[in-house]
TINU-820970 format. One record per residue: x negated, y, z of N, C-alpha, C in turn. Coordinates in steps of 0.05 Angstrom, whole numbers. Layout:
! TINU-820970
<nu:X&nv:Y&nw:Z&cau:X&cav:Y&caw:Z&cu:X&cv:Y&cw:Z>
...
//
This chain:
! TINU-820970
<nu:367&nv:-30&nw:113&cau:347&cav:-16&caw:98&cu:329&cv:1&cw:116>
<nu:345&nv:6&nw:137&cau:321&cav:27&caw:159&cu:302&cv:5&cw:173>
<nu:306&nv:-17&nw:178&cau:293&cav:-36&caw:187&cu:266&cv:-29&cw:172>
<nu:268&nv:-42&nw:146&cau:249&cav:-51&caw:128&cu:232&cv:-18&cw:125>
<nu:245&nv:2&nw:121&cau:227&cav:27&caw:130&cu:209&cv:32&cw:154>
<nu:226&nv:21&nw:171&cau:204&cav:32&caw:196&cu:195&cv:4&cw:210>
<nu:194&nv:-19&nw:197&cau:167&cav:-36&caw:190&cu:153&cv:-28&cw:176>
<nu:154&nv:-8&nw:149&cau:133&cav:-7&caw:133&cu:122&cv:17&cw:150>
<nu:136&nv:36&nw:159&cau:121&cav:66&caw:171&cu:105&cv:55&cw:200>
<nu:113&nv:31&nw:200&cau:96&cav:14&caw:236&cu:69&cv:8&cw:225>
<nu:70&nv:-7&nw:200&cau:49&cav:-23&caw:192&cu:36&cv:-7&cw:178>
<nu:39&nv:20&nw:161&cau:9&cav:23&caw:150&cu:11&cv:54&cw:168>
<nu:23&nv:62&nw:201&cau:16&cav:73&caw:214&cu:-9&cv:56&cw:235>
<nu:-2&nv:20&nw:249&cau:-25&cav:13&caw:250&cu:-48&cv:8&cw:235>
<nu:-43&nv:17&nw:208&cau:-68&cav:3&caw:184&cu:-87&cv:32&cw:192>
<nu:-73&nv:60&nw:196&cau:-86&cav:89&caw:201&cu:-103&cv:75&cw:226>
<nu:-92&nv:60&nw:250&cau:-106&cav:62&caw:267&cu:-136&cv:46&cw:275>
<nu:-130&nv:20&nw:249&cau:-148&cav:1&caw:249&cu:-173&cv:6&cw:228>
<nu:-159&nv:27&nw:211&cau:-185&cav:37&caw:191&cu:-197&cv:56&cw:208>
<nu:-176&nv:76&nw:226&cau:-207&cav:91&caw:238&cu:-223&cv:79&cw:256>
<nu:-217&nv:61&nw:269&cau:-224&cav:42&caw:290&cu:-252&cv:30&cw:271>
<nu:-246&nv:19&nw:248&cau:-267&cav:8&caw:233&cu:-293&cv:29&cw:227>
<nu:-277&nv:51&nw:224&cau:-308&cav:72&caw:213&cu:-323&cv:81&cw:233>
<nu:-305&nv:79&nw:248&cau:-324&cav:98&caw:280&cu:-341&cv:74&cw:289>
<nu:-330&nv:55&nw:285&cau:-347&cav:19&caw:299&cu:-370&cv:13&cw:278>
<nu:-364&nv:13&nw:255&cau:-372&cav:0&caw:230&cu:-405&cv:22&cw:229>
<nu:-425&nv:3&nw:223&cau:-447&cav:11&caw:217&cu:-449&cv:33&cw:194>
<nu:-434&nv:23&nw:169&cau:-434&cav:39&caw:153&cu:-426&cv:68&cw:155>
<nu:-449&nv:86&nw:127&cau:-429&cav:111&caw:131&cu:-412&cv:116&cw:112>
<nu:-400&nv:131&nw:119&cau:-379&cav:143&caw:105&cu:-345&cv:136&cw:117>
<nu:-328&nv:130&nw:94&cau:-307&cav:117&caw:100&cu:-305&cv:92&cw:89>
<nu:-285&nv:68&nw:106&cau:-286&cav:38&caw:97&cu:-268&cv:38&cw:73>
<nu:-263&nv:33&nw:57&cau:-251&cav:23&caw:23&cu:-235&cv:3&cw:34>
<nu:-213&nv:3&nw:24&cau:-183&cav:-10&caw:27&cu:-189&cv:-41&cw:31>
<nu:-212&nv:-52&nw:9&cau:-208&cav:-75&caw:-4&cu:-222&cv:-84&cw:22>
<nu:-243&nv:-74&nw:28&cau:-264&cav:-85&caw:44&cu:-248&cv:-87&cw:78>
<nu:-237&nv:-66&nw:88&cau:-216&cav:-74&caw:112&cu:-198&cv:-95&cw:101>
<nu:-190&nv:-99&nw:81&cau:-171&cav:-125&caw:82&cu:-190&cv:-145&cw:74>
<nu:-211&nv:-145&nw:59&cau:-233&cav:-174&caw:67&cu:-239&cv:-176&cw:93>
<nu:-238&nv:-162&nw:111&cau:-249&cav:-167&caw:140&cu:-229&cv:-178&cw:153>
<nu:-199&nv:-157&nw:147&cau:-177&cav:-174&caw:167&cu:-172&cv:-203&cw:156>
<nu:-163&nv:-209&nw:119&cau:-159&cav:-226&caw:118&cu:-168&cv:-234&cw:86>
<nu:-188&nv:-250&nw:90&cau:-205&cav:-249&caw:58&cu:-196&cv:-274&cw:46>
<nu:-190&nv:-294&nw:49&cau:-164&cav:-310&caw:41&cu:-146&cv:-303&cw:24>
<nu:-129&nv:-285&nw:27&cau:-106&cav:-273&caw:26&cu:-107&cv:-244&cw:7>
<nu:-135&nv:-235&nw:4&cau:-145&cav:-217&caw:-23&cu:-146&cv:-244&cw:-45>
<nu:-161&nv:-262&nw:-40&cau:-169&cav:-273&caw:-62&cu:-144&cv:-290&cw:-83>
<nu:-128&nv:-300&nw:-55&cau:-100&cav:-304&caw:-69&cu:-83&cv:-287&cw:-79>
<nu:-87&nv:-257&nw:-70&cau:-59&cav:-240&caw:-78&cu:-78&cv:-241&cw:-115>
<nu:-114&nv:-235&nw:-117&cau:-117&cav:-225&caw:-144&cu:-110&cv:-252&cw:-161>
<nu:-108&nv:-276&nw:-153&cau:-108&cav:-296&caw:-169&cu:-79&cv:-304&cw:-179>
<nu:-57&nv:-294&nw:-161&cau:-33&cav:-298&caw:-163&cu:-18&cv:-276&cw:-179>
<nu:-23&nv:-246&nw:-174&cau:-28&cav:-224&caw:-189&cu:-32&cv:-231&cw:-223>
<nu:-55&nv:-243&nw:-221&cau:-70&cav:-238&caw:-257&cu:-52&cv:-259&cw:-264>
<nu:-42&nv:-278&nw:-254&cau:-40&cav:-307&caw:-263&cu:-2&cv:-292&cw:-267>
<nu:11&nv:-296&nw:-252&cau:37&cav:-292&caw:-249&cu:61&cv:-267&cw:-247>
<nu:51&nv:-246&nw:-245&cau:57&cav:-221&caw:-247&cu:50&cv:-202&cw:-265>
<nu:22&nv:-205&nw:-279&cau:20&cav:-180&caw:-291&cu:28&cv:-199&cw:-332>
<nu:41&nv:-187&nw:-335&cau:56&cav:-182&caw:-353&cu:37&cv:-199&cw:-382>
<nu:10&nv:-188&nw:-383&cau:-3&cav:-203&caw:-403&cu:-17&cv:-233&cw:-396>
<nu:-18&nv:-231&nw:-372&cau:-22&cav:-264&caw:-361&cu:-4&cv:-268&cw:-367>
<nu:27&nv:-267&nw:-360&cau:48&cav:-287&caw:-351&cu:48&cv:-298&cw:-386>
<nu:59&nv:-275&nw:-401&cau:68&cav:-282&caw:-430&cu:38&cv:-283&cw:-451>
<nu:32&nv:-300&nw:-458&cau:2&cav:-296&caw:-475&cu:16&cv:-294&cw:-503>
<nu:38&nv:-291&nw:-518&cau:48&cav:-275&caw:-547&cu:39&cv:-252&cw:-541>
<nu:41&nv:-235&nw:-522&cau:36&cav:-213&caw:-507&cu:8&cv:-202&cw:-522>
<nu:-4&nv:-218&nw:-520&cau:-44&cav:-215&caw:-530&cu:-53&cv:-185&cw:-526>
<nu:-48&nv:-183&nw:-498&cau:-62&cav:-159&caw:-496&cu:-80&cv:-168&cw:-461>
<nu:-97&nv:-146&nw:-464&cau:-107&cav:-144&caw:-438&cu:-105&cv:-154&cw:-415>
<nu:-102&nv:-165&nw:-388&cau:-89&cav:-151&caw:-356&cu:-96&cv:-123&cw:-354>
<nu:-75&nv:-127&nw:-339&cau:-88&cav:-90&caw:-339&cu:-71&cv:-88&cw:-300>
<nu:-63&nv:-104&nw:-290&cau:-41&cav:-103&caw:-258&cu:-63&cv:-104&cw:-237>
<nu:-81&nv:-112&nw:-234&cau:-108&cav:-124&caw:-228&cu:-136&cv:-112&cw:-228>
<nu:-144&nv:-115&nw:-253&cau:-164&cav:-93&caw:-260&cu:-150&cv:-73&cw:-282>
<nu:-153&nv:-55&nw:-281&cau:-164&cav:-33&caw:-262&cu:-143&cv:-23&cw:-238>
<nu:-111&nv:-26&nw:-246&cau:-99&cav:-12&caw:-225&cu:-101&cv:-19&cw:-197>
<nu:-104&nv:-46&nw:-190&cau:-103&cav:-57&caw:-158&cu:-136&cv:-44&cw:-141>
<nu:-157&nv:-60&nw:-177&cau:-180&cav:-49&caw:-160&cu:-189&cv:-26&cw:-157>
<nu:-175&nv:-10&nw:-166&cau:-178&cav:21&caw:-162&cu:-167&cv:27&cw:-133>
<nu:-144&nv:23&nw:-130&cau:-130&cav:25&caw:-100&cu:-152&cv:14&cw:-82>
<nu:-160&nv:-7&nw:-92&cau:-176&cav:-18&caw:-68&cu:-204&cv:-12&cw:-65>
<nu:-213&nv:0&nw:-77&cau:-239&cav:21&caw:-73&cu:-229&cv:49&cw:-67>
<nu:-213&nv:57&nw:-52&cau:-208&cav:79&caw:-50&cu:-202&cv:84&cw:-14>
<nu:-214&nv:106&nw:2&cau:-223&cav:103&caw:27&cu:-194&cv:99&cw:46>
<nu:-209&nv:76&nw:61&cau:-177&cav:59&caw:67&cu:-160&cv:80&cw:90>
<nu:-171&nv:98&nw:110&cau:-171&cav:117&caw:126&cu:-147&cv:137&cw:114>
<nu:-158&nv:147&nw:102&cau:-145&cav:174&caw:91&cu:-117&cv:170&cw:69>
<nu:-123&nv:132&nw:52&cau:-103&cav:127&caw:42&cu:-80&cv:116&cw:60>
<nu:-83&nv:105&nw:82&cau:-59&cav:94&caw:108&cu:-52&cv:118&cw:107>
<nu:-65&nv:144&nw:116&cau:-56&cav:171&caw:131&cu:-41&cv:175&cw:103>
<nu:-39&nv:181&nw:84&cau:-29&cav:188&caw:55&cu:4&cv:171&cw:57>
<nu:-6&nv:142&nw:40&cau:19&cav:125&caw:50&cu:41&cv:130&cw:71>
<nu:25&nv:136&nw:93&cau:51&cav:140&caw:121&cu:65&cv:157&cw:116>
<nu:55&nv:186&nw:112&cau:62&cav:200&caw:100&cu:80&cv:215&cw:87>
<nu:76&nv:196&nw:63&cau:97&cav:197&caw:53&cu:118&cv:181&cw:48>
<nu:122&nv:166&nw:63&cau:141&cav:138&caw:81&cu:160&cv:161&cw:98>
<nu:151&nv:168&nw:112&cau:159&cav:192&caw:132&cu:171&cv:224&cw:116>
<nu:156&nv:237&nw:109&cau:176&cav:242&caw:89&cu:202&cv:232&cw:71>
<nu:192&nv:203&nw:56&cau:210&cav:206&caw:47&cu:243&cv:197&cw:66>
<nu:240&nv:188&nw:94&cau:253&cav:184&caw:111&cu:266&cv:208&cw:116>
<nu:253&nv:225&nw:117&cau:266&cav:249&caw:132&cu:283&cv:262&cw:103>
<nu:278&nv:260&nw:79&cau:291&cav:271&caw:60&cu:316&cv:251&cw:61>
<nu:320&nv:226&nw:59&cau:334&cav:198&caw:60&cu:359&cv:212&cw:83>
<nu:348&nv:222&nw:109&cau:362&cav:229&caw:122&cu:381&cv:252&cw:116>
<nu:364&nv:269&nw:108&cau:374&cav:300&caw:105&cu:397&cv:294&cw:88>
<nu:394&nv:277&nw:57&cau:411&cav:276&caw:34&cu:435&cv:255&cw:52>
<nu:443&nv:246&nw:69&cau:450&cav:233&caw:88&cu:472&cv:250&cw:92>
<nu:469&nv:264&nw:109&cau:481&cav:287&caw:125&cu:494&cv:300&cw:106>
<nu:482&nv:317&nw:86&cau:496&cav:336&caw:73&cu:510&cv:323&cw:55>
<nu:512&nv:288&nw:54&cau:530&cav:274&caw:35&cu:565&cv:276&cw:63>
<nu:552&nv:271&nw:83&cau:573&cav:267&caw:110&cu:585&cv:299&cw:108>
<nu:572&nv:319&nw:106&cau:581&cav:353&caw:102&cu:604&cv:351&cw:90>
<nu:594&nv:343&nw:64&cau:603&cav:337&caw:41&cu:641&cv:325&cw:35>
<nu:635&nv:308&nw:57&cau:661&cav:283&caw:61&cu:676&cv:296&cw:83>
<nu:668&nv:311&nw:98&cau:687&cav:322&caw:120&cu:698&cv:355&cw:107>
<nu:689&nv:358&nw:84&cau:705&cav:382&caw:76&cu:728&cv:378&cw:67>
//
């Protein structure tokens, strides 16, 4: 399980470094939006996750007795993904890292705990 943590705290600590990399390079102003750095790295791979998403995951696609809305997709995904990709890596890591360090702490005081 620490593996799979500190791949995730690797990868959206390089995603911090590739979004600032993009704004400082990138003509545009402001900050780059989630969706749009991952159409640049890999726009393929947006168009499959929304089509696979609406189609097979979100809950009123999969089951149509269901007869309601999507709702996994639009609005929740594309909300994430209009939201400035910079500051949300720095956010995410974050709290990856935190919650590591709490993971640890409750760790220890379980080991306190067992040696009394």
């Amino acid at each position: 399980m620490s593996w799979i943590g500190f791949i995730l705290r690797l990868f959206f600590g390089l995603m911090v470094l590739v979004a600032v990399y993009v704004d400082l390079t990138d003509g545009r102003a402001g900050f780059t939006d989630v969706g749009y750095l991952w159409f640049q790295l890999a726009p393929t791979s947006l168009q499959v996750s929304e089509a696979v998403i609406s189609r097979y995951v979100d809950p009123c696609g999969l089951i149509i007795s269901l007869d309601c809305a999507p709702f996994l997709w639009h609005p929740t995904i594309a909300f994430i993904l209009l939201l400035p990709a910079a500051p949300f890596f720095i956010g995410v890591t974050a709290i990856l890292i935190v919650w590591r360090k709490y993971r640890e702490g409750r760790g220890k005081a379980v080991a306190v705990k067992k040696d009394k």
